[in-house]
ZALO-769904 format. One record per residue: x, y, z of N, C-alpha, C in turn; chain. Coordinates in steps of 0.02 Angstrom, whole numbers, plus 50000, padded with zeros to 5 digits. Each point is the difference from the previous one (the first is absolute). Layout:
{site {X Y Z} {X Y Z} {X Y Z} A} ...
This chain:
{site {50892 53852 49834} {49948 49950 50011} {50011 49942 49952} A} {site {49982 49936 50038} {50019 49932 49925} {49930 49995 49967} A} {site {50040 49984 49949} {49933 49979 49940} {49937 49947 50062} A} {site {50015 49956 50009} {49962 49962 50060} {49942 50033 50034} A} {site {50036 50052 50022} {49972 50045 50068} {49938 50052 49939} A} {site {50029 50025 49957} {49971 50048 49949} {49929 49952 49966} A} {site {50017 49918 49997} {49950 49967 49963} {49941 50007 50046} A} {site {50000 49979 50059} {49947 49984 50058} {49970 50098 50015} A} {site {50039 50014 49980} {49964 50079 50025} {49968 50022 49940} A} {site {50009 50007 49936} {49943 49996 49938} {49968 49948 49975} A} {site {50037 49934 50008} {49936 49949 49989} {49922 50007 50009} A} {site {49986 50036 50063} {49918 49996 50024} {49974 50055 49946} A} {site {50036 50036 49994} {49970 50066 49963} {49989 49982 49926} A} {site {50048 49969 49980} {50006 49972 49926} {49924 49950 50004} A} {site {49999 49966 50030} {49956 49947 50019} {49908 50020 49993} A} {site {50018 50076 50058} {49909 50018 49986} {49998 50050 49934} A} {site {50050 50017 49986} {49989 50048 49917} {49979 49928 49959} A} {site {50019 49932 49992} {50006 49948 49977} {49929 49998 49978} A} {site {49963 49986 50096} {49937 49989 50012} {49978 50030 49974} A} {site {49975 50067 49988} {49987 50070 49982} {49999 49992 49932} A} {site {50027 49994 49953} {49998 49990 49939} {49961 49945 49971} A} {site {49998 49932 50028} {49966 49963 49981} {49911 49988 50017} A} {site {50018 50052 50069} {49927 50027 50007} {49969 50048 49941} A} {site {50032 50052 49997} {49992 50074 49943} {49960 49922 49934} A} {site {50071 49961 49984} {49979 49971 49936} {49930 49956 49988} A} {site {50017 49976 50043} {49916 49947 50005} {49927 50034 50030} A} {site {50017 50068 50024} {49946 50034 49999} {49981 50036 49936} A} {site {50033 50018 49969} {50016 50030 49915} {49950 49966 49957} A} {site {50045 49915 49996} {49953 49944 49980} {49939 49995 50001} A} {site {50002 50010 50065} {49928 49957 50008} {49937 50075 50003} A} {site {49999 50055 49999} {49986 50043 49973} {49997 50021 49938} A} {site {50044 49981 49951} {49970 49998 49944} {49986 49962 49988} A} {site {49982 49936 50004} {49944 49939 49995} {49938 50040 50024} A} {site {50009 50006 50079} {49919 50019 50011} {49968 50045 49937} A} {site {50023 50053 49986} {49988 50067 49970} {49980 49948 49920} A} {site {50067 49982 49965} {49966 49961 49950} {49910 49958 49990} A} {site {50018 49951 50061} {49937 49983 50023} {49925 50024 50005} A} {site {50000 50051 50059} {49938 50044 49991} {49998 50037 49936} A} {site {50037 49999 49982} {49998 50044 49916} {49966 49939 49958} A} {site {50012 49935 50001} {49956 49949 49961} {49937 49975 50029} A} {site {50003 50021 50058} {49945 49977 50029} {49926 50056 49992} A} {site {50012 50060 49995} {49963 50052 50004} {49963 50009 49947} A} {site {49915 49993 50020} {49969 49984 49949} {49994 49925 49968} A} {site {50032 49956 50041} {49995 49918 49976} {49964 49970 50061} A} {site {49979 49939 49991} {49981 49965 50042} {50096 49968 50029} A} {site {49998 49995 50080} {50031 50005 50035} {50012 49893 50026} A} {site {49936 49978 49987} {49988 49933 50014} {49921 49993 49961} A} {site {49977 49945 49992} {49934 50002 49948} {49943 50016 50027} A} {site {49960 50061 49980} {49944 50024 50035} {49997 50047 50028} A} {site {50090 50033 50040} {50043 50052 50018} {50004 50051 49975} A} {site {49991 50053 49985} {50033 50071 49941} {50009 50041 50067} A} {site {50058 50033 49985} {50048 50059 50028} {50006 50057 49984} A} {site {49973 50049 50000} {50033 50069 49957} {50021 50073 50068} A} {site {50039 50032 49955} {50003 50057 50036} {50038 50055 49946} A} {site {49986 50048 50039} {50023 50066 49934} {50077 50019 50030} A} {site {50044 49981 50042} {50055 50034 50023} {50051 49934 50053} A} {site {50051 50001 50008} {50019 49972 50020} {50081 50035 50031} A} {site {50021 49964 50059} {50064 50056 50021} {50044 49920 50046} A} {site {50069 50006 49974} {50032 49924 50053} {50042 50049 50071} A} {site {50002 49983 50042} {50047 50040 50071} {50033 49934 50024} A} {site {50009 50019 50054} {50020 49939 50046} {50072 49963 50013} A} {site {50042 50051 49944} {50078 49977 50001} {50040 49994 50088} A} {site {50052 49965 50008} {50010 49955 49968} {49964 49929 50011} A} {site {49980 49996 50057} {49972 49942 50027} {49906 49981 49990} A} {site {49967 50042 49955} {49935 49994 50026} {49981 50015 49903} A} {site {49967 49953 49982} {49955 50010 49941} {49926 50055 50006} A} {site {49980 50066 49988} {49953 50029 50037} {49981 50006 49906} A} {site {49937 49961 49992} {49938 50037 49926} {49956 50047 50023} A} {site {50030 50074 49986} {49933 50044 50015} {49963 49993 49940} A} {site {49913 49998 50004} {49977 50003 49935} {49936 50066 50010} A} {site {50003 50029 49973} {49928 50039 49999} {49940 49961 49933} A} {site {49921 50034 50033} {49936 49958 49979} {50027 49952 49981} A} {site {49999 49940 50022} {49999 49929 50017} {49916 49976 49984} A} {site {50003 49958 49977} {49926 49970 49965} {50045 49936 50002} A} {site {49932 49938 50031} {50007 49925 49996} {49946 49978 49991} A} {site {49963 49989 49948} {49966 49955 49971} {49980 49922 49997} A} {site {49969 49962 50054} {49998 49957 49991} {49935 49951 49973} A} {site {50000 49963 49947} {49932 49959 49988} {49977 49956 50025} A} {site {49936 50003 50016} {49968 49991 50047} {49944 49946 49951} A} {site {49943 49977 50069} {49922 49956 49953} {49979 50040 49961} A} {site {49962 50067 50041} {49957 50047 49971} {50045 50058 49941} A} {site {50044 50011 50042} {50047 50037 49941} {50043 50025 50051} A} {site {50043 50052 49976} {50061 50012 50001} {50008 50059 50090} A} {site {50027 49966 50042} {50032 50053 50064} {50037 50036 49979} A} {site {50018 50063 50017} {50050 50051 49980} {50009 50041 50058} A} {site {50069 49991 50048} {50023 50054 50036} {50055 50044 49974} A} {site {49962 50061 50026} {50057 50058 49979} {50042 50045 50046} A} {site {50047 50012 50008} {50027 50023 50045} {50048 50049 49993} A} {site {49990 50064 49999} {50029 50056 49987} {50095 50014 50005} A} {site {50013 49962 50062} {50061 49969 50016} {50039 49927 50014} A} {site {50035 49994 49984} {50024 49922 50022} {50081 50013 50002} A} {site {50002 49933 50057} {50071 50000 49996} {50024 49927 50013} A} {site {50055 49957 49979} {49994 49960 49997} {50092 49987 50048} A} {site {50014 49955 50032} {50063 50008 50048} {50015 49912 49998} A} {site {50060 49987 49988} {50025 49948 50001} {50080 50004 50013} A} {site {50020 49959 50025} {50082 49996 50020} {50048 49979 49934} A} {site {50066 50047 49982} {50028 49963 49944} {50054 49937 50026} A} {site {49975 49986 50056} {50018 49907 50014} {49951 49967 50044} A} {site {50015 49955 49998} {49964 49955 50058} {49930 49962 49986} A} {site {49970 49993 50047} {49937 49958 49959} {49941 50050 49965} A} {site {49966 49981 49955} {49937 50017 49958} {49953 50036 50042} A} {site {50010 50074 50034} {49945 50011 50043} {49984 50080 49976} A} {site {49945 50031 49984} {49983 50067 49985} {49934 50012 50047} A} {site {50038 50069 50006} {49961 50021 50013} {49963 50093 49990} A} {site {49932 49988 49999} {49957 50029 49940} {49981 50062 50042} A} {site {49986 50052 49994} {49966 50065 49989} {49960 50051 49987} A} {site {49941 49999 50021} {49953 50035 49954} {49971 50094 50018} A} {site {50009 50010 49973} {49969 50098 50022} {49942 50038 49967} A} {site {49998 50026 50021} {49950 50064 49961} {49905 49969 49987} A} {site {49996 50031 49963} {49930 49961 49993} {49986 49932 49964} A} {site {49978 49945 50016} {49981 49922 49994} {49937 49981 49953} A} {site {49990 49995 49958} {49930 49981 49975} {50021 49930 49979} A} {site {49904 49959 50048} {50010 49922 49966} {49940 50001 49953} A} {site {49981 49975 49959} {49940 49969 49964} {49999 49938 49967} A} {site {49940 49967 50014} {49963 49933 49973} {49972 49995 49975} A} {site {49977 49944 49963} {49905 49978 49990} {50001 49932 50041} A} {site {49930 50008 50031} {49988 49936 50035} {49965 49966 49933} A} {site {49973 49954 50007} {49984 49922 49988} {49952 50018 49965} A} {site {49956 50057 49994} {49967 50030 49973} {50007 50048 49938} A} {site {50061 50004 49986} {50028 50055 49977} {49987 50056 50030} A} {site {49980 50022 50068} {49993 50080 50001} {50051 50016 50047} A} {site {50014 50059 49964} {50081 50044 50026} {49987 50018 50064} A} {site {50068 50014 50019} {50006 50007 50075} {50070 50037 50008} A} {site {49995 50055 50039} {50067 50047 50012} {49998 50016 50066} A} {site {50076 50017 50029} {50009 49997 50051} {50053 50048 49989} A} {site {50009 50054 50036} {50060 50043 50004} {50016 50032 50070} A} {site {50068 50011 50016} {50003 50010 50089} {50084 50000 49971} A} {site {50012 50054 50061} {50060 50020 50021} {50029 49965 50053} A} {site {50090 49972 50011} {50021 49964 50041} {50020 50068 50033} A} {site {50013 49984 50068} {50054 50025 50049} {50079 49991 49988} A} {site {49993 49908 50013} {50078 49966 49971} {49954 49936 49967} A} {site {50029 49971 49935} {49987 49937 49983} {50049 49950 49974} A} {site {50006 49948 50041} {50084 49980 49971} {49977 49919 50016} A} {site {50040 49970 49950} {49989 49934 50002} {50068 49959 49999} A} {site {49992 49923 49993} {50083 49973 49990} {49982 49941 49969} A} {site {50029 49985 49958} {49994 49940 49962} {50074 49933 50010} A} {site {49999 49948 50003} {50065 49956 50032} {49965 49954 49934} A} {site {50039 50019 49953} {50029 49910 49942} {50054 49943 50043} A} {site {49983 49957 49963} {50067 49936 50017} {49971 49953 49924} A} {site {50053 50001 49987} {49991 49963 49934} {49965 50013 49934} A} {site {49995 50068 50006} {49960 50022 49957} {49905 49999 49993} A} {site {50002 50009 50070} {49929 49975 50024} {49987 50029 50053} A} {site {49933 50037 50010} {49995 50065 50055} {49985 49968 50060} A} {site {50019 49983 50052} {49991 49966 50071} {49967 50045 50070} A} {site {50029 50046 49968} {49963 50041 50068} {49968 50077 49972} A} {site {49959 50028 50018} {49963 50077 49973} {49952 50021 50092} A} {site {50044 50049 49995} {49984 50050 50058} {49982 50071 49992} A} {site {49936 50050 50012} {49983 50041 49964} {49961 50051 50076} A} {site {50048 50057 50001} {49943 50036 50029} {49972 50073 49993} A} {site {49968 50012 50008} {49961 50089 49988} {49988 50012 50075} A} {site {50010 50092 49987} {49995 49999 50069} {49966 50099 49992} A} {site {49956 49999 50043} {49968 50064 49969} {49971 49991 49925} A} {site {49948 49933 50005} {49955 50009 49916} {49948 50036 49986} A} {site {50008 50063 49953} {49947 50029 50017} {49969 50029 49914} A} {site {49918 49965 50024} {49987 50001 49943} {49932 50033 49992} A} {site {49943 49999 49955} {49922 50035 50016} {49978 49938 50038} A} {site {49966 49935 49996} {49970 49975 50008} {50042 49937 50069} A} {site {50066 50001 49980} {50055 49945 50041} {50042 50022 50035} A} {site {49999 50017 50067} {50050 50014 50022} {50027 49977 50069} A} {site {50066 49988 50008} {50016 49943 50071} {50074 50031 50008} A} {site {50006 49992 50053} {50064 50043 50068} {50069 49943 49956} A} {site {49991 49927 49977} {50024 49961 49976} {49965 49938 49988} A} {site {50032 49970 49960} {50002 49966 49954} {50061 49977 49968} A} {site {49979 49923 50011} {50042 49946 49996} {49989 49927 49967} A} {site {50044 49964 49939} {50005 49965 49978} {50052 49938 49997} A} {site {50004 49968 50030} {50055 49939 50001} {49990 49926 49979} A} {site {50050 49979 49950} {50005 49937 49962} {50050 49967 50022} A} {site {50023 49922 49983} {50047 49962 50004} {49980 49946 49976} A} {site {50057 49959 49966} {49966 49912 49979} {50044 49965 50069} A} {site {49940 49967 49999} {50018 49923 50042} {49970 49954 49991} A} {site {50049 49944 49998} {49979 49946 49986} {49956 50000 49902} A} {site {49950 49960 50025} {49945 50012 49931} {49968 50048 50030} A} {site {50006 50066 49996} {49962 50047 49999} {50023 50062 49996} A} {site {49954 50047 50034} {50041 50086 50020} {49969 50032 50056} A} {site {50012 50004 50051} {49975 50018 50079} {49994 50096 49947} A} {site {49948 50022 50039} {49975 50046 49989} {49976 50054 50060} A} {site {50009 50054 50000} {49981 50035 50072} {49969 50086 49981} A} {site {49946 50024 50022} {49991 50064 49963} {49958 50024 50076} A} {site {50016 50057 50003} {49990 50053 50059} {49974 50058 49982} A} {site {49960 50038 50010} {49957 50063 50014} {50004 50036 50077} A} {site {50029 50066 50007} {49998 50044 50066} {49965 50033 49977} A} {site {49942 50049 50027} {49981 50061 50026} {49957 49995 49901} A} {site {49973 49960 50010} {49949 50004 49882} {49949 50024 50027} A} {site {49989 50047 49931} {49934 50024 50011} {49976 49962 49928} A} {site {49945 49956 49998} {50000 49985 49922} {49922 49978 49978} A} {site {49987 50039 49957} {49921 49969 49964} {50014 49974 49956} A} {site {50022 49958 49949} {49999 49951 49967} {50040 49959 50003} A} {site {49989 49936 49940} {50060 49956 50002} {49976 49932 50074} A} {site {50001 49963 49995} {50014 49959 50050} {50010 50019 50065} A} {site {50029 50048 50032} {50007 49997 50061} {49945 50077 50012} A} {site {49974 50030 49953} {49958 50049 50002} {49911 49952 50053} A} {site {50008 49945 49971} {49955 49976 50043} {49997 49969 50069} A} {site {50056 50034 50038} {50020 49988 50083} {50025 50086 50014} A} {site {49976 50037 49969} {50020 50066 50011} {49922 50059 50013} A} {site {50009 50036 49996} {50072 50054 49947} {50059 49986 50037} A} {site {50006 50026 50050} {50064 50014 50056} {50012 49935 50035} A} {site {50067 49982 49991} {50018 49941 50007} {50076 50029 50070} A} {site {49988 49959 50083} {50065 50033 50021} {50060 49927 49966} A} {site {49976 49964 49992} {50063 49947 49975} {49960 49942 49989} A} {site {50042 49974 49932} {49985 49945 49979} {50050 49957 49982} A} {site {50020 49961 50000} {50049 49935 49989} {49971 49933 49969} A} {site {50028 49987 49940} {49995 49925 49978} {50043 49953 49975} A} {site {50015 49941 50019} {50060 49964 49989} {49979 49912 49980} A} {site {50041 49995 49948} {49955 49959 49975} {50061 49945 49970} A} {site {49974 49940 49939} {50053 49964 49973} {49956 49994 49942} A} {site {50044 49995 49941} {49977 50007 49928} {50046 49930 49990} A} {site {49934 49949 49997} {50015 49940 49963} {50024 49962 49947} A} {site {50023 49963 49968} {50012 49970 49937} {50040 50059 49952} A} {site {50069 50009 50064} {50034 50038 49957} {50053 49996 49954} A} {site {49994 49942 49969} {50046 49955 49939} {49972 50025 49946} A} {site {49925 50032 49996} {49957 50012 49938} {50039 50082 50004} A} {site {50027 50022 50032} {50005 50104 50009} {50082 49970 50002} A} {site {50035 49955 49988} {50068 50010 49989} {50028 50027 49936} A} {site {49981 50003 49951} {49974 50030 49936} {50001 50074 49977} A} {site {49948 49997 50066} {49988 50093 50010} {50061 50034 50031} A} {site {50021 49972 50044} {50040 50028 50061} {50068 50002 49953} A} {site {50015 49968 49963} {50067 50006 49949} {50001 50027 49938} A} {site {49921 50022 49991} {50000 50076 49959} {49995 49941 49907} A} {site {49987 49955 50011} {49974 49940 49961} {49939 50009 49961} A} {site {49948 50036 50042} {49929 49993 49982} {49959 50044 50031} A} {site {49960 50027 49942} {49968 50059 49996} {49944 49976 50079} A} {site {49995 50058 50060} {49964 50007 50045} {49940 49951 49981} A} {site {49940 50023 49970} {49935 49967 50003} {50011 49943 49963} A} {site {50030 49977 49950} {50027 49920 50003} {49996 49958 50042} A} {site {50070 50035 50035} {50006 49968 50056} {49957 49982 50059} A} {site {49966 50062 50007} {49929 49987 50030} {49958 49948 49966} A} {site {49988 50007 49950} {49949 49931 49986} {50040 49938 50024} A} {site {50045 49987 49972} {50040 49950 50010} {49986 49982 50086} A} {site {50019 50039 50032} {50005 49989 50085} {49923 49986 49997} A} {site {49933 50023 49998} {49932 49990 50001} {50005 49934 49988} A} {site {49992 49964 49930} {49977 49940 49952} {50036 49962 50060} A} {site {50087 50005 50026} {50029 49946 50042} {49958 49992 50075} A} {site {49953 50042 50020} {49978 50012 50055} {50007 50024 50063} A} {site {50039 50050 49987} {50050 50059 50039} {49956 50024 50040} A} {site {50032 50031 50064} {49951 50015 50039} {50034 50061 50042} A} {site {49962 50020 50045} {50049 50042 50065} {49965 49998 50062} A} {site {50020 49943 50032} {49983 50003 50077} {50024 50070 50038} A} {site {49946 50027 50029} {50002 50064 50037} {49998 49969 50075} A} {site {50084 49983 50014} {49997 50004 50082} {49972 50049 50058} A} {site {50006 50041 49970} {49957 50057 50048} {49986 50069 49971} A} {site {49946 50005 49984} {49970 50092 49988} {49962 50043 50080} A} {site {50045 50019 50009} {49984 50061 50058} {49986 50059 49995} A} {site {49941 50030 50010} {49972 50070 49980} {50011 50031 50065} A} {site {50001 50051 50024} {49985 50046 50054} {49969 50087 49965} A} {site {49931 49978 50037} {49971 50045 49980} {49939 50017 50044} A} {site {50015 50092 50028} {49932 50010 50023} {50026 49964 50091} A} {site {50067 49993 49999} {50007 49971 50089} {49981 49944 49985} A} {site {49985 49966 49936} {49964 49933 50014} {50072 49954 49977} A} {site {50013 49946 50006} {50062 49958 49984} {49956 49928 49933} A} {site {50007 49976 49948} {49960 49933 49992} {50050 49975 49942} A} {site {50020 49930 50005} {50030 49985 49962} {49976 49921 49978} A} {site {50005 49972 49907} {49980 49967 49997} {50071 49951 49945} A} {site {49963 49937 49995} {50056 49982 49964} {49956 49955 49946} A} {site {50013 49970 49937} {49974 49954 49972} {50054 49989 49926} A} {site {49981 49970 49939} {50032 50012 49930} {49968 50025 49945} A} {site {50028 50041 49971} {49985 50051 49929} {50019 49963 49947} A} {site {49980 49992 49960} {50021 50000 49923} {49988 50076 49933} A} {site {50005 49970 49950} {49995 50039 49960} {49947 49982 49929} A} {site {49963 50040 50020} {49940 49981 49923} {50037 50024 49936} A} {site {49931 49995 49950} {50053 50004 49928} {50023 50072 50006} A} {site {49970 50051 50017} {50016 50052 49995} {50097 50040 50037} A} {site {49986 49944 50030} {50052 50011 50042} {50000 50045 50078} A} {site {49930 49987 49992} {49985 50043 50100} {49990 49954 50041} A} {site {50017 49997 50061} {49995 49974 50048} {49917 49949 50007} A} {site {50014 49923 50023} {49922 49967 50007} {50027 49978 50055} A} {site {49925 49991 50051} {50002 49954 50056} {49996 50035 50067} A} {site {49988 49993 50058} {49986 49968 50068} {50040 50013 50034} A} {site {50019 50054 50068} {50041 50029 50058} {49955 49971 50041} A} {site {50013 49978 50051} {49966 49974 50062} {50011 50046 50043} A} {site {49946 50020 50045} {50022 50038 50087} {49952 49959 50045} A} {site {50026 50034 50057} {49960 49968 50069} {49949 50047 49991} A} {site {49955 49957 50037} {49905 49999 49987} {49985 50003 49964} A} {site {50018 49960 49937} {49932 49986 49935} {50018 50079 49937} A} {site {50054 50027 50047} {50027 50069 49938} {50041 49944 49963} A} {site {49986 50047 49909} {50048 49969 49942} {49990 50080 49955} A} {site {50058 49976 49964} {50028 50037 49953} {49988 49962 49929} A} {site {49972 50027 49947} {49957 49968 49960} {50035 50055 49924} A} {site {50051 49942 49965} {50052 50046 49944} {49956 49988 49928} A} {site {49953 50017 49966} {49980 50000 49939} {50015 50052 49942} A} {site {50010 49971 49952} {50025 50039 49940} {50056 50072 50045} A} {site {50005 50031 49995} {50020 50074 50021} {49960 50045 50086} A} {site {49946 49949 50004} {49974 50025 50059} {50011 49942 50057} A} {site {50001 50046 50059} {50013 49961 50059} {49940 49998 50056} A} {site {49981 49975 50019} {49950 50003 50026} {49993 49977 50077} A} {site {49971 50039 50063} {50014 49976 50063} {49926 50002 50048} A} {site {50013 49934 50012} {49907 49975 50006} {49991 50025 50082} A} {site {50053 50011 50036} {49986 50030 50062} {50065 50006 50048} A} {site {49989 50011 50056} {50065 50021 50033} {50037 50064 50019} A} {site {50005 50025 49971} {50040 50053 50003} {49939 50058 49993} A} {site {50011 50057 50050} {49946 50059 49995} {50008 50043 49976} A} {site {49983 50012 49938} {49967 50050 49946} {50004 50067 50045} A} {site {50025 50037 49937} {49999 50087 50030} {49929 50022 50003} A} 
């Protein structure tokens, strides 16, 4: 056989061991960065206002896939009244070791959220997912898109077939979309169009979003930023809130803001003289829809 004939018949092979290696290496890399990383991050604030902790951590995902398993996961964020804290028994965190800035997130086992409203008085929430998985898309070092869903939430007081959260910036702003199947729910805001909710949908646009560019690039501590967006006169036109409930269908639309506290203020419109009425932490519904 000529050298010629011998080159073209191991060339390809030489070629993907080539590939292969420089995959192995830059997955190596960039794995021990991550690992370094959550090792500085754990127990620090993550961005200002942010804190991160967890007791365990595990990297997978060779060669092509960055995978952070973390066990009890705690995120802390500060808030008006004081401090949110979700905890999450499992997490997992999935990103590609090329290509663009996109992860995606994980959550298992048992979930606890807690607050203080505006009032200072605490508030806990705990419920088991079925599946809960979200995806986050950076470009430029700046979060552009957040997609989030639960599916089987099941909790004492909250519970829905699914549940759904979706973000994006456009333009000056961030189009916003959040969904409820099959809720059963007594408190909270949508506790007052319930208990049993067969679907709800709301989709909306979050205004004067030059003041939350800040936030979104991990710049500035959450409720900052919130004031900041308030004082500029930020708003969120609610193109459409659709309840179905009870066989009944009613949907209203109007704009929300945000008081000092940081809860929802202002005015949903429906047909015949029904409104949706957002004060401090309570929601209030002057007619329309038929009561269990």
């Amino acid at each position: 056989m000529r050298y010629s004939s011998r080159f073209f018949l191991y060339a390809p092979f030489v070629g993907l061991l080539l590939l292969a290696a420089v995959a192995m290496t830059n997955w190596w890399f960039k794995a021990s960065a991550m690992a370094a990383h959550l090792d500085a991050i754990n127990g620090h604030e993550i961005m200002p206002g942010v804190r991160v902790s967890f007791s365990e951590k595990r990297l997978a995902g060779f060669p092509f896939r960055l995978d952070a398993i973390l066990k009890n996961l705690q995120v802390e964020v500060a808030g008006a009244g004081g401090p949110a804290v979700w905890t999450s028994e499992g997490f997992a965190l999935h990103t590609l070791a090329y290509g663009r800035v996109q992860a995606i997130l994980e959550a298992g086992g048992r979930q606890m959220l807690s607050w203080r409203d505006g009032r200072g008085g605490l508030h806990r929430f705990t419920f088991l997912p079925g599946t809960f998985r979200a995806s986050a898309l950076l470009q430029n070092g700046k979060l552009i898109r957040f997609d989030s869903e639960i599916v089987d939430l099941d909790g004492a007081d909250f519970r829905a077939g699914n549940a759904q959260l979706h973000a994006r910036t456009v333009r000056d702003g961030v189009d916003v979309y959040f969904k409820l199947l099959n809720a059963h729910i007594t408190g909270g805001y949508a506790g007052a169009l319930g208990p049993d909710i067969t679907a709800l949908a709301a989709s909306g646009h979050v205004n004067g979003g030059s003041a939350l560019q800040s936030l979104l690039s991990g710049d500035e501590a959450p409720h900052a930023a919130l004031d900041r967006w308030r004082s500029a006169g930020g708003s969120i036109d609610v193109s459409e809130l659709s309840v179905v409930h009870q066989n009944r269908t009613s949907r209203f639309t109007g704009k929300l803001t945000l008081d000092a506290a940081h809860d929802l203020s202002g005015t949903l419109n429906g047909g015949n003289g029904t409104a949706l009425q957002f004060s401090g932490n309570r929601l209030t519904l002057n007619s329309g829809l038929a009561r269990p």
